[in-house]
C-alpha positions in Angstrom: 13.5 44.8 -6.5 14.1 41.1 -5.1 17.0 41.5 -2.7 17.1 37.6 -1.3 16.5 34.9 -3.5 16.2 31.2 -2.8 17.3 29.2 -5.7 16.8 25.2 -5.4 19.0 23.2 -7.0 21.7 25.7 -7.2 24.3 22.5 -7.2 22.9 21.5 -11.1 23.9 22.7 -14.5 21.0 25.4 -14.6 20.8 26.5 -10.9 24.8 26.9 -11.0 25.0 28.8 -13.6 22.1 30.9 -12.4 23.7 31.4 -9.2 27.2 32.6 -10.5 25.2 35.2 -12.8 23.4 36.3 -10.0 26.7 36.7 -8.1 28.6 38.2 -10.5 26.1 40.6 -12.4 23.9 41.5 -9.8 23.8 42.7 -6.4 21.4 40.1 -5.0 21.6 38.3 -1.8 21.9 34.2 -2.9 20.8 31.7 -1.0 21.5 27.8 -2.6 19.0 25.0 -1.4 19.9 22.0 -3.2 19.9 18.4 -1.4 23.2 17.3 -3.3 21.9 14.3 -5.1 24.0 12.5 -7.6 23.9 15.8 -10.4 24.5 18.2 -7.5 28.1 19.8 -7.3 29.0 22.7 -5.4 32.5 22.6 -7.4 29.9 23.9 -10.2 29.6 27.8 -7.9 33.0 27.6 -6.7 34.7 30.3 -9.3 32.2 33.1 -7.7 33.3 32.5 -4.1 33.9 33.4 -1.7 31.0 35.8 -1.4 29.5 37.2 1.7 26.0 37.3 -0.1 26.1 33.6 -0.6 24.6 31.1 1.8 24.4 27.4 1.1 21.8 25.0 3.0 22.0 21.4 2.2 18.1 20.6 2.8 15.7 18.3 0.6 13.0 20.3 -0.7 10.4 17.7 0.5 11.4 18.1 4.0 8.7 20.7 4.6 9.9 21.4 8.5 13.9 22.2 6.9 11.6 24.3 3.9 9.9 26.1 6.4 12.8 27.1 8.2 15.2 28.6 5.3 11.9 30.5 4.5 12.1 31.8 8.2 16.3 32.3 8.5 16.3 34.5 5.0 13.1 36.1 4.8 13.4 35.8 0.8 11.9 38.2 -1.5 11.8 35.4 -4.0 12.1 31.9 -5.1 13.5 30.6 -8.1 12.2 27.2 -8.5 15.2 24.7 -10.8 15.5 22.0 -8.2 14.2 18.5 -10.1 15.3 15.2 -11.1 15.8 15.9 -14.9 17.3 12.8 -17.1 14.3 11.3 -18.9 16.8 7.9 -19.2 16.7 7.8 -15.8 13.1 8.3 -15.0 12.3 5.3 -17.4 14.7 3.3 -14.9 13.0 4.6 -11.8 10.2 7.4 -11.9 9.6 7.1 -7.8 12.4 9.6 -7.6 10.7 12.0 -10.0 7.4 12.1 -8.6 9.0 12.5 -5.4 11.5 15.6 -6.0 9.1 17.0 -9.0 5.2 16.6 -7.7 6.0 16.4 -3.5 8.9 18.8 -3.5 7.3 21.4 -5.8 4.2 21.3 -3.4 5.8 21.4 -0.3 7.8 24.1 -1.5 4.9 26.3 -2.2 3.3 25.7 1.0 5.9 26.9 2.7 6.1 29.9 0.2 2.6 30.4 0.9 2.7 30.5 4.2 5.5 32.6 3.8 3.7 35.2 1.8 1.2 35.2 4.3 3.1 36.9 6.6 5.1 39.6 4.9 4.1 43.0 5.3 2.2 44.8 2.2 5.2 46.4 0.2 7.5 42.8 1.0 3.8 40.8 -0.8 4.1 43.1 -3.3 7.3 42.3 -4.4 7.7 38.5 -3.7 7.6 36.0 -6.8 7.6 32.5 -7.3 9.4 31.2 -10.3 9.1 28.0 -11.2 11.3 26.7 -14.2 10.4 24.4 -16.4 10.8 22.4 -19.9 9.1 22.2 -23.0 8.9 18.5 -22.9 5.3 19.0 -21.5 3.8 20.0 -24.7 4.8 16.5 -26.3 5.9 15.8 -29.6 5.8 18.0 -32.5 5.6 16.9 -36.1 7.9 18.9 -38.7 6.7 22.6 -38.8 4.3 23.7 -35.5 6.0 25.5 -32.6 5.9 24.9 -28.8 3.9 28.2 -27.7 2.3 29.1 -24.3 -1.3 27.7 -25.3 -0.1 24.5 -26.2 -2.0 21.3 -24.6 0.2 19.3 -22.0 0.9 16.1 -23.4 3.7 14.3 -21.7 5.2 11.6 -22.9 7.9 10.3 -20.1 7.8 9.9 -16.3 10.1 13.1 -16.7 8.0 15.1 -18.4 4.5 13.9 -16.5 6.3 14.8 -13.7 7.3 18.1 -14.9 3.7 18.8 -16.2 2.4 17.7 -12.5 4.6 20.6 -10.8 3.5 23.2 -13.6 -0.4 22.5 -12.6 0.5 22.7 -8.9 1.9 26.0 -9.5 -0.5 28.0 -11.0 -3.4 26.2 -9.1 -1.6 28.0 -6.1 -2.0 31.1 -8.3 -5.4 31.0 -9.2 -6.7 29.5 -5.8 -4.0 30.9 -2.9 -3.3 34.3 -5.1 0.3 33.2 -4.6 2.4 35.5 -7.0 3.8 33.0 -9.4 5.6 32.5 -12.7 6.5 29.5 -15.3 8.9 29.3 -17.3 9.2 26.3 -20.0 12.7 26.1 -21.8 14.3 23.8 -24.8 17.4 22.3 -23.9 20.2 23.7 -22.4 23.9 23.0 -23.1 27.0 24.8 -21.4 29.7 24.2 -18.7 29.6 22.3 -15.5 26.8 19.8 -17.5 26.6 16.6 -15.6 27.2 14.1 -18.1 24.6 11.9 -18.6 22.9 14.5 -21.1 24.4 14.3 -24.9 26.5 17.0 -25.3 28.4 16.3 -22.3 28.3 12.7 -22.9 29.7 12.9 -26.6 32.7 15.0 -25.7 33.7 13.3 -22.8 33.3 9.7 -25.1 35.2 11.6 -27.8 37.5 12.8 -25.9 38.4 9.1 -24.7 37.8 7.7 -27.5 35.2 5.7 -26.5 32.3 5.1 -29.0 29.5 8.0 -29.2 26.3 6.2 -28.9 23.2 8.2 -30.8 19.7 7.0 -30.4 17.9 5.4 -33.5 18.7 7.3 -36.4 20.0 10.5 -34.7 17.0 12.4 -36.6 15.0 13.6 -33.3 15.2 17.3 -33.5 15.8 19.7 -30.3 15.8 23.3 -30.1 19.4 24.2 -28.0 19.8 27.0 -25.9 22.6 28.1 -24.0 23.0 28.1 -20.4 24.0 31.7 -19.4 21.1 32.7 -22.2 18.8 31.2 -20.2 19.4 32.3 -16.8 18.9 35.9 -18.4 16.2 35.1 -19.4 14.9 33.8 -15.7 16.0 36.9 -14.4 14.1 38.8 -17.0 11.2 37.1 -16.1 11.5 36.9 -12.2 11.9 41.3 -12.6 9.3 42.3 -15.0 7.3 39.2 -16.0 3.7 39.4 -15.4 2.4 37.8 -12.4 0.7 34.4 -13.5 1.8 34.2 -16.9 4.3 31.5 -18.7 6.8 32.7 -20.8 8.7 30.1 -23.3 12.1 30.6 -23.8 14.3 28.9 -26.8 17.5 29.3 -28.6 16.0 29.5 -31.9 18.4 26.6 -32.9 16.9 23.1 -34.0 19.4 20.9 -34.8 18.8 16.9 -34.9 20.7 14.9 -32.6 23.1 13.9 -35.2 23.5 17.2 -36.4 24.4 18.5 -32.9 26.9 15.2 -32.5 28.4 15.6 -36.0 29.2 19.6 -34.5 31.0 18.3 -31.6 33.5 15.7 -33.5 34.0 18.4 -36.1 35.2 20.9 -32.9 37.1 18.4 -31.6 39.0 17.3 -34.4 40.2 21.0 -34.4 40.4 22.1 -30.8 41.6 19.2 -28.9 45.4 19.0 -28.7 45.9 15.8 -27.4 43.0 13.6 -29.5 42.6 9.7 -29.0 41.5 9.7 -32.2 42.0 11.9 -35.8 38.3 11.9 -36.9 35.9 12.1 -33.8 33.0 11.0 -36.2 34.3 7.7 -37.1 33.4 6.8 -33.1 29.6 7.9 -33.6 27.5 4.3 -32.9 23.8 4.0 -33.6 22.3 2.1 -31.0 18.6 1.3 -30.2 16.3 4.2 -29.6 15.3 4.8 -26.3 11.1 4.3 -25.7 8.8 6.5 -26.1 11.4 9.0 -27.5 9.6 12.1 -28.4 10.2 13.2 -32.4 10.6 17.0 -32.4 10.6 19.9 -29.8 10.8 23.7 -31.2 10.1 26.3 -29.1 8.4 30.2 -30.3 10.1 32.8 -27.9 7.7 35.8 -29.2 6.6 35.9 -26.2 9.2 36.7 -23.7 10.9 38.9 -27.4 8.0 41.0 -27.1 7.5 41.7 -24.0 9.9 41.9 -22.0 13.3 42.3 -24.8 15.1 38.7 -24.2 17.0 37.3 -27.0 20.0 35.1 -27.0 22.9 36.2 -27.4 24.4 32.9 -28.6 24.2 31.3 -31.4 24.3 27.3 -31.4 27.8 27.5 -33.3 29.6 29.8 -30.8 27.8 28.3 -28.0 28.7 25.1 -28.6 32.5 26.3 -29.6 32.3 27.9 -26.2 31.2 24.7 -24.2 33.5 22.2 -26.1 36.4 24.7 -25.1 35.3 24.3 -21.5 35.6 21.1 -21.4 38.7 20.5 -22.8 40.2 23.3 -20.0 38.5 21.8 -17.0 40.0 18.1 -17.2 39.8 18.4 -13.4 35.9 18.8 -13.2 35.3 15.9 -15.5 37.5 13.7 -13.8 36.0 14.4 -10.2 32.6 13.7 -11.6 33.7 10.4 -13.6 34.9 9.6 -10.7 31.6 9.3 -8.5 29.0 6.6 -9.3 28.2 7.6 -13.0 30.4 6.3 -15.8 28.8 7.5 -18.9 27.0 4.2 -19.0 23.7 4.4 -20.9 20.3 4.5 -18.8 16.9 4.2 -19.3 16.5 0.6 -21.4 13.9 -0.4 -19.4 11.0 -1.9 -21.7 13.8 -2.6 -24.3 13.6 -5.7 -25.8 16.6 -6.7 -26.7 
């Protein structure tokens, strides 16, 4: 079994949550590589410390001399891959950062993992894995009734997701061509605590909350499969211990809601939960406002894969998930308010090629 495990971007939403699972359920050593970017918070890991299995190194995973060496200080017996510039809005603004964190960071990364694997001994190459997480937003668009499955074409539709699709190919071409033990994983949204808000959920209850308007794109009619955040770091662990070697397993929450839908959920949890509300009726703030470009229509994920072989389900649904992540929220005033605080104001991104 994986003893040391190097998880980049273990400052983010996913990596976070990922790290406190492993610290709490598991008796795994942890070490967080994350280069503390805007979305990086280490407040995020700071209910599972102190920990003498923890180590944090602040280290940008394109700096392959500062890759090399946590490789060499830890001696990991795996890698769990989250570290990436995620917010399409954003990459519309500026995809330099994307290709850069995404594309260069993911390759030097596995060079060093390679070089890496090259040295351990037979039974430590044996059980060394590279997992490298991922999104569905590769596969595209989907019209009204197909699923997202493991054999469906790449066809990326944002710098985000080109980028994204670029790291998956580097990854298993160090598979097939290096023999570097690798995995993939390619999930539907996430939602949950410690969310940086510039992704909706976050963004409508903290707008909500302050009774700010709650903008929704177009018609709010583009569907997303949801999948909660501790759902899906089980799953990545059920994948890093018993996933076959070179294989991609999708994982989803088997819960498509449109965006409206999802928003609507929110006000209506609100308007019952919070105890202090700026306003009665959360829905009356929801504001249409001009779609974002090239915004893909539908995304649905088929987990069979990862059901049959290897026993993941959620455990969630998207109503007691959400309840769940609406009630955090509204307890950790604190956390929102350091974050507000910082550059980002809940100001909307990605309007480039917007006409107005």
């Amino acid at each position: 079994m994986n003893k040391t495990i190097v998880v980049t971007g273990g400052a983010g939403f996913i990596g976070s949550a990922l790290i406190r699972y492993l610290l709490t359920h598991t008796d795994k050593n942890v070490v967080n590589v994350d280069k503390l970017t805007y979305a990086g918070n280490l407040d995020s890991v700071k209910s599972v410390l102190p920990s003498d299995r923890y180590s944090f190194e602040r280290v940008d995973i394109c700096d392959g001399d500062e890759v090399a060496r946590v490789f060499e200080q830890y001696q990991p017996d795996a890698v769990m891959h989250l570290a990436a510039e995620s917010h399409v809005d954003r990459s519309i603004d500026g995809a330099a950062d994307f290709i850069r964190t995404n594309v260069v960071g993911t390759f030097t990364l596995l060079e060093a993992a390679r070089a890496h694997y090259a040295r351990l001994s037979d039974g430590a190459r044996e059980r060394f894995r590279f997992l490298h997480v991922s999104t569905d937003e590769v596969y595209g668009s989907l019209g009204n009734d197909d699923l997202f499955r493991e054999t469906t074409p790449y066809s990326p539709n944002s710098p985000y997701s080109a980028s994204k699709a670029s790291s998956d190919h580097l990854v298993r071409a160090w598979y097939h061509t290096h023999g570097l033990p690798v995995l993939v994983t390619n999930c539907s949204n996430n939602y949950g605590p410690y969310q940086f808000p510039e992704k909706l959920i976050p963004v409508v209850i903290l707008n909500a909350l302050a009774g700010k308007p709650v903008p929704v794109y177009g018609k709010g009619d583009n569907v997303r499969d949801w999948l909660y955040v501790h759902d899906h770091v089980r799953a990545l662990l059920a994948v890093l211990e018993r996933g076959e070697v070179g294989e991609t397993y999708n994982i989803g929450g088997h819960n498509e809601k449109s965006n409206l839908e999802v928003v609507t959920t929110i006000c209506a949890l609100l308007d019952e939960m919070a105890e202090d509300p700026a306003v009665s009726a959360h829905e009356s703030l929801i504001t249409f406002v001009k779609d974002r470009p090239g915004h893909d229509w539908r995304y649905a994920i088929d987990a069979g894969k990862i059901q049959r072989e290897l026993g993941w389900v959620p455990e969630e649904s998207f109503e007691t998930g959400m309840r769940k992540t609406v009630a955090w929220y509204l307890e950790n005033r604190g956390w929102n308010e350091r974050i507000l605080n910082g550059s980002y104001r809940l100001e909307r991104l990605g309007l480039s090629g917007v006409s107005a």
